[in-house]
N, C-alpha and C positions, 0 to 999 in steps of 0.2 A: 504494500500500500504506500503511495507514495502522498504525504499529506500537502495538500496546499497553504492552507491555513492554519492556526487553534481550532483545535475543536470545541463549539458551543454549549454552552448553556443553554438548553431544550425543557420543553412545559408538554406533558405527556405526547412524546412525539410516537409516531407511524408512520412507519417506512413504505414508500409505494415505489415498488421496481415496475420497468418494462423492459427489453432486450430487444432490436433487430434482430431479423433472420427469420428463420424459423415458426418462433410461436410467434409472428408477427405480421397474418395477414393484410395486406389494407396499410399497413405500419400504423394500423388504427391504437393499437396500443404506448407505441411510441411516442404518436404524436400526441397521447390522452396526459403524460408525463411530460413533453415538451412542453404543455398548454400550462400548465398548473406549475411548471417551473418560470412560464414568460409572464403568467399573470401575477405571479407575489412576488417578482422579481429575486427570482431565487439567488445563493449565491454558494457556488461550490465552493466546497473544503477539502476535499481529497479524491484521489484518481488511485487507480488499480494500475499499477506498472505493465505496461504492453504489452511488454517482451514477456511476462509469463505465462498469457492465456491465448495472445494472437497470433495467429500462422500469417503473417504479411505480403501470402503470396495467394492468401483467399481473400482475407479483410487489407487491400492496401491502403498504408498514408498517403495522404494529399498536400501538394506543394501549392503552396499561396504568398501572395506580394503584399505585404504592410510597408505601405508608407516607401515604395519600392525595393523595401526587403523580403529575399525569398525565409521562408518559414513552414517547417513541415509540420502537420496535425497528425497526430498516430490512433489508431482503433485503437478506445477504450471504452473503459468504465468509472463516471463520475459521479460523484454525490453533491448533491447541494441541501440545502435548510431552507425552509418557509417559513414563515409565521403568521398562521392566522389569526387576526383579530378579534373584536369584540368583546361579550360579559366572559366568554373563557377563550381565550385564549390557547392556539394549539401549537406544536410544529410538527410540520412535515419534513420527512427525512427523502429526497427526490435519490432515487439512483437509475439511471438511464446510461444505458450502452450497446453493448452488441453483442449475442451471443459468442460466446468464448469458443474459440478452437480447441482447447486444450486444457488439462488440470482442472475438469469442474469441480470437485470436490475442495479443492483445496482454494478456487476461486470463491465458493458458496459460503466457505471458510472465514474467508478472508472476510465475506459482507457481514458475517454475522457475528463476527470478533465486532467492528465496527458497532453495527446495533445492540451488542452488548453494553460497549464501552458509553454509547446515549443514550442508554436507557427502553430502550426501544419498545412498546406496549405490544406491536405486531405489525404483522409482516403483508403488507397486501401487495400479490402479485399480478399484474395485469397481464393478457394474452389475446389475439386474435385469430381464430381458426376458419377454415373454408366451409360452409355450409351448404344443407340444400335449402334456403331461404331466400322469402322474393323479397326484393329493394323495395317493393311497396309498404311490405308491414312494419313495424316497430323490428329493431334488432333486436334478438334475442342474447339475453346477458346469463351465464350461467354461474352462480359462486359456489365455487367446492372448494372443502378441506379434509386433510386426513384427522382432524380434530372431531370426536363426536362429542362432548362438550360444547365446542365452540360451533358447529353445526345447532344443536339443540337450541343454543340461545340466543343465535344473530341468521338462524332463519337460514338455514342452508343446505347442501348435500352435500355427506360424505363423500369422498371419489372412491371409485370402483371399477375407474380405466386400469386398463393390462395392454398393453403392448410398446412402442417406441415412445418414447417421451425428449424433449429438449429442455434447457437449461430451467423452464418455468416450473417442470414437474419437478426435476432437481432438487432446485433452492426449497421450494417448496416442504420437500420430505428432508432436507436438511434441519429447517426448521422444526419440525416436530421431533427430530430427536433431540435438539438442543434445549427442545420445550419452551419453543417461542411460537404464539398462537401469529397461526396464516391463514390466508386466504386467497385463492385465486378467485379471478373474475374472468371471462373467456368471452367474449364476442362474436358472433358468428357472421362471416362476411360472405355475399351471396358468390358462391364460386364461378358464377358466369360474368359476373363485374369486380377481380378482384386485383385488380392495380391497383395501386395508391396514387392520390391517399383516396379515404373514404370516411370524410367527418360526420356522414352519421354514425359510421360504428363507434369514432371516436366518441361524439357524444354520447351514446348509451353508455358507454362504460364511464365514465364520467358521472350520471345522473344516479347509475347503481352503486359507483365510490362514494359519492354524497350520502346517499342513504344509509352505505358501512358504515361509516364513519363519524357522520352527525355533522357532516359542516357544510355550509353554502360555498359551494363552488362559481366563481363568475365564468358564465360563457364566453365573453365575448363577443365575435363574429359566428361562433360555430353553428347557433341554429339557423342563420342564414346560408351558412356553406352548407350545411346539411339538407336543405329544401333545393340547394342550387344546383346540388350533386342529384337528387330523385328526380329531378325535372332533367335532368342531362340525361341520364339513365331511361325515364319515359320516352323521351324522342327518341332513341336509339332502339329502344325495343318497339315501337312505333312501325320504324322502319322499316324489320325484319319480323315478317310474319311468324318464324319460325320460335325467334326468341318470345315475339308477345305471345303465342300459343305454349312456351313452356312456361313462363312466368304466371301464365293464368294456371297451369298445372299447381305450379307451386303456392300459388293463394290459395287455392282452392282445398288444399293439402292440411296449409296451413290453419285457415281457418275453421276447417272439420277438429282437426287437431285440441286447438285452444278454446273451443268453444265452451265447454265445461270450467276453463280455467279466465270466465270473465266472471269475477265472485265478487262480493261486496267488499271483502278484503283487498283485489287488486285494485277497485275502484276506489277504496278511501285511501290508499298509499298515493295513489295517483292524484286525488284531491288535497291529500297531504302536501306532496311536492308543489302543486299549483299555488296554494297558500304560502308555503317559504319564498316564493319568488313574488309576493305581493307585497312582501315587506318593504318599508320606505326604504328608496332607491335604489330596487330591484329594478326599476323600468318595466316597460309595458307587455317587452320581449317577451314569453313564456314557454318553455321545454318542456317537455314532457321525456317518459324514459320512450329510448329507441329513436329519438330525433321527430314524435308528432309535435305541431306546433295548437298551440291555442289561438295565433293571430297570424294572419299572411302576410310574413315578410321576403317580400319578392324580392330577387338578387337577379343577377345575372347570371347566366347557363355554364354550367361546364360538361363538356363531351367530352367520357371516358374512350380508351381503346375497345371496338369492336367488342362485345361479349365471346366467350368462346363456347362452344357445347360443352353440357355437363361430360363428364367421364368417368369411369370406375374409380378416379383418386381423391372425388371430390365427398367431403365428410359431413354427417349429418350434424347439425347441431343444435339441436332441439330435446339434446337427454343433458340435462342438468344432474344427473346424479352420476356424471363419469367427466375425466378429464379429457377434452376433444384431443386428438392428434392434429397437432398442428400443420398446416398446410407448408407442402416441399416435394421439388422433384426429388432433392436428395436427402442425406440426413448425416449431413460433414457435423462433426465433431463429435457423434453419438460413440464413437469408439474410445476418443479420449476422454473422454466424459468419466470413464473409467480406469484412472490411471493407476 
């Protein structure tokens, strides 16, 4: 670990990781910790030294001009501190990087000496997987823990996935043996639109951390970008008979699906949420979880790349009680993950 700063003085802080690569469809997860780090204007304190987790011939540094000096950026892993306001006051502990090539154990290590050393209450790890879900609906957000404890009393599933896992599953069960209560949160991004970015999954995942956690999160731009992104999305499948006839497949799917699951419980969470954002100077904005709005704020269009046909790689993610496999043609690092 190579520290930048002192390390802080923290008021019940909670660590929210996300990772590129891998468990990071959409980079919806990425960007859901970019956002929350540009909005309280985070400030790093320590980076994970390069050279022990990154193979620089997968993840390469980038050479840039300051002030017309060259200056190299190396693939890492950084942390910063937030501080949120108000009658309590919280901090957030931000870590955002990129999945590791190499020594996960010993990298998951590394974070969680760290969140020892602050105090750390728990561990929320964010993740985006490929699903078979349509861009029209709400995104589905799933939070699993291997905690049945912490399941039981902040409203969750146990995971009960088996098979290939990346650095989210990792850290994740790193933690529970260390006996630092975690959580994932998983996103499912619809696998026929799944280049980045995709700010409605970021916002869901977002709307569901607010909810873990207990604190008002400010949007931003995002539910404008999120409306601006399903309006690009509809003209595209517009276009292509093929894709609006699978799309309707998948509402259709969908909506059979969740029909039992419209309960007065999700409706008064959902009225919950709509009330924190009416507080004075919330503005008029309104999110909803999965990116519906309460008022049309129209933006301008953005056109994804061409959709592609589903295919046998693409993963369901509509079972909240397993951890999805994250979306990838390969699965680089899983070998040394095991060192």
């Amino acid at each position: 670990m190579i520290e930048l700063e002192g390390v802080p003085e923290l008021i019940d802080p909670v660590m929210v990781a996300a990772f590129e690569g891998w468990n990071d469809a959409g980079d919806a997860a990425s960007t859901a910790v970019a956002h929350l780090d540009r909005e309280w204007k985070g400030e790093v304190f320590a980076a994970l030294d390069a050279e022990d987790y990154y193979d620089f011939q997968v993840n390469r540094p980038t050479v840039f001009l300051d002030n017309g000096v060259r200056k190299i950026t190396w693939p890492t892993t950084r942390l910063s501190v937030v501080r949120v306001g108000g009658d309590k006051p919280r901090d957030l502990v931000l870590v955002r990087g990129i999945e590791p090539s190499m020594r996960w154990r010993s990298f998951c290590n590394e974070l969680l000496a760290f969140a020892h050393e602050l105090g750390v209450e728990m561990v929320v790890i964010l993740g985006a997987l490929l699903g078979d879900t349509p861009h029209t609906r709400p995104v589905p957000v799933s939070g699993v823990t291997s905690d049945p404890d912490l399941a039981r009393t902040m409203d969750l599933e146990e995971t009960r996935y088996e098979g290939p896992t990346g650095i989210v599953g990792i850290l994740q069960e790193a933690c529970t043996h260390a006996g630092v209560p975690a959580v994932s949160l998983w996103a499912a991004v619809p696998h026929y639109v799944s280049q980045p970015p995709n700010p409605k999954a970021t916002l869901a995942l977002l709307n569901r951390l607010e909810d873990l956690i207990g604190l008002r999160i400010p949007l931003g731009e995002l539910p404008e970008d999120a409306r601006a992104w399903q309006l690009g999305v509809d003209q595209l499948a517009a276009e292509d008979s093929e894709v609006a006839e699978y799309v309707q497949t998948l509402e259709e799917a969908r909506d059979t699906a969740e029909l039992p699951e419209a309960s007065g419980e999700a409706i008064a969470r959902e009225f919950e949420r709509y009330l924190r954002r009416r507080e004075p100077g919330s503005g008029p904005g309104v999110a909803t979880e999965g990116g519906e709005f309460l008022r049309d704020s129209g933006s301008g269009r953005t056109r994804p790349p061409k959709p592609e046909q589903p295919g046998p790689e693409s993963v369901p993610g509509t079972d909240p009680g397993s951890e999805p496999e994250p979306p990838s043609d390969s699965a680089e690092g899983e070998d040394d993950g095991d060192e």
